[in-house]
Every structure is written in C-alpha cells, then in structure tokens.
C-alpha positions as CSV (number, residue, x, y, z in Angstrom):
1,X,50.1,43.1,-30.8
2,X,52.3,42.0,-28.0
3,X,54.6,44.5,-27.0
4,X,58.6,43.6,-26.4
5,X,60.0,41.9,-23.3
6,X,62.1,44.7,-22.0
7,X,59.4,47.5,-22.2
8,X,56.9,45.0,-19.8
9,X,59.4,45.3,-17.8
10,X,60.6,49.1,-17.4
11,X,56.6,49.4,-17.3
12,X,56.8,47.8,-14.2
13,X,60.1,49.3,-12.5
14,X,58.7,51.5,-10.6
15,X,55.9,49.4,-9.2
16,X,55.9,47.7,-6.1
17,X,57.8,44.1,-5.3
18,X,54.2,43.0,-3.8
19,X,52.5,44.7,-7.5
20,X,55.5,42.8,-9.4
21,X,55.2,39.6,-8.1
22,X,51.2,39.6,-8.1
23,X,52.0,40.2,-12.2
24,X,54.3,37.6,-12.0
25,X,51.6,35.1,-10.6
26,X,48.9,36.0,-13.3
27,X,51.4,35.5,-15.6
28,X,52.4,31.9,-14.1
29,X,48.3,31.0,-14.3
30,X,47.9,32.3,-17.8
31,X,51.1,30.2,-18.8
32,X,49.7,27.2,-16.7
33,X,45.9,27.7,-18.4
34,X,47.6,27.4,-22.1
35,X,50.2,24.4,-21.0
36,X,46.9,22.5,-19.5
37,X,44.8,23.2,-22.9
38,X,42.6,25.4,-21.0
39,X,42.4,28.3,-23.7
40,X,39.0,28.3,-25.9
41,X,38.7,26.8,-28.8
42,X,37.8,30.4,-31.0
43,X,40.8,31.9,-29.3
44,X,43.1,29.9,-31.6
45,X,41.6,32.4,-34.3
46,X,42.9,35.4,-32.8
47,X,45.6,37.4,-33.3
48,X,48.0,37.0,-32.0
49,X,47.5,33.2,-31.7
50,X,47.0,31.6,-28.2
51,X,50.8,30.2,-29.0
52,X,52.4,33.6,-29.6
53,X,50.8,34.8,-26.2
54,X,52.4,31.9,-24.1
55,X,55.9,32.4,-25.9
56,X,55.6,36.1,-25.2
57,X,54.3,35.6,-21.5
58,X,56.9,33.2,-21.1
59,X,59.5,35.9,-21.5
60,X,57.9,38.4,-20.0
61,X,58.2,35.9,-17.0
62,X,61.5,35.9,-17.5
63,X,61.9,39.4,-17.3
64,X,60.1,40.1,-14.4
65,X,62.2,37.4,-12.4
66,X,64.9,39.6,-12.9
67,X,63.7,42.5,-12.2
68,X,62.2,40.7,-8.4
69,X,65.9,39.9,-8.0
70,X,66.7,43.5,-8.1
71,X,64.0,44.7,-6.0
72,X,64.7,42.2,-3.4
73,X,68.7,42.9,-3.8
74,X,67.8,47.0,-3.2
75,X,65.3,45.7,0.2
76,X,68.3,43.9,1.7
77,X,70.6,46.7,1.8
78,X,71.4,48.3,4.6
C-alpha cells in the first residue's frame, strides 16, 4: 500500500533541507532504476506492481520539490 502524496510530504516537513533532498535523490535513483528496466523480474508480481511504485514515486517527487522550494525560500530570509 503506497500511502498519498501529500502525507510523504508533511512526513517530511519537519526534517532537514539536507534529510529532504537526500530523500529526494533516492527517490530520483529508484525512478531512474525502473525507467532503465533495472527492477527484477519477480517484483512485477508484487503488490503494488513495480508500475504503481514509479507513478507514486514520481509524485512523491513532485511533492518534495515543493516542499525544497519552501525550505530554501524560509533559509533566504533575512
């Protein structure tokens, strides 16, 4: 079970910009691994499917770009 886009993310608001963005890269490899048919065969009968993972990371990526933006908006203040 993959859990919704928006709680990743408030499960990661009060981490760190360095802990966000090291999520951010595992999440980049993972998508990478799938796009480059690097994902085992007998993980295509798991649940959920290899597919379903890389359209959920996907938006999970999404997500966390956002949230970077706002960390990095709140460092610049003055």
């Amino acid at each position: 079970m993959m859990i919704d886009p928006k709680t990743f993310r408030k499960s990661l608001e009060n981490e760190s910009l360095d802990t966000i963005i090291k999520e951010r890269d595992k999440l980049i490899r993972e998508i990478r691994r799938f796009e480059k048919n690097k994902i085992p065969q007998e993980d295509y009968t798991m649940d959920p499917s290899p597919e379903v993972i890389y359209l959920c990371n996907q938006e999970y990526l999404a997500e966390l770009c956002y949230l970077i933006n706002e960390k990095r908006r709140k460092l610049d203040k003055f």
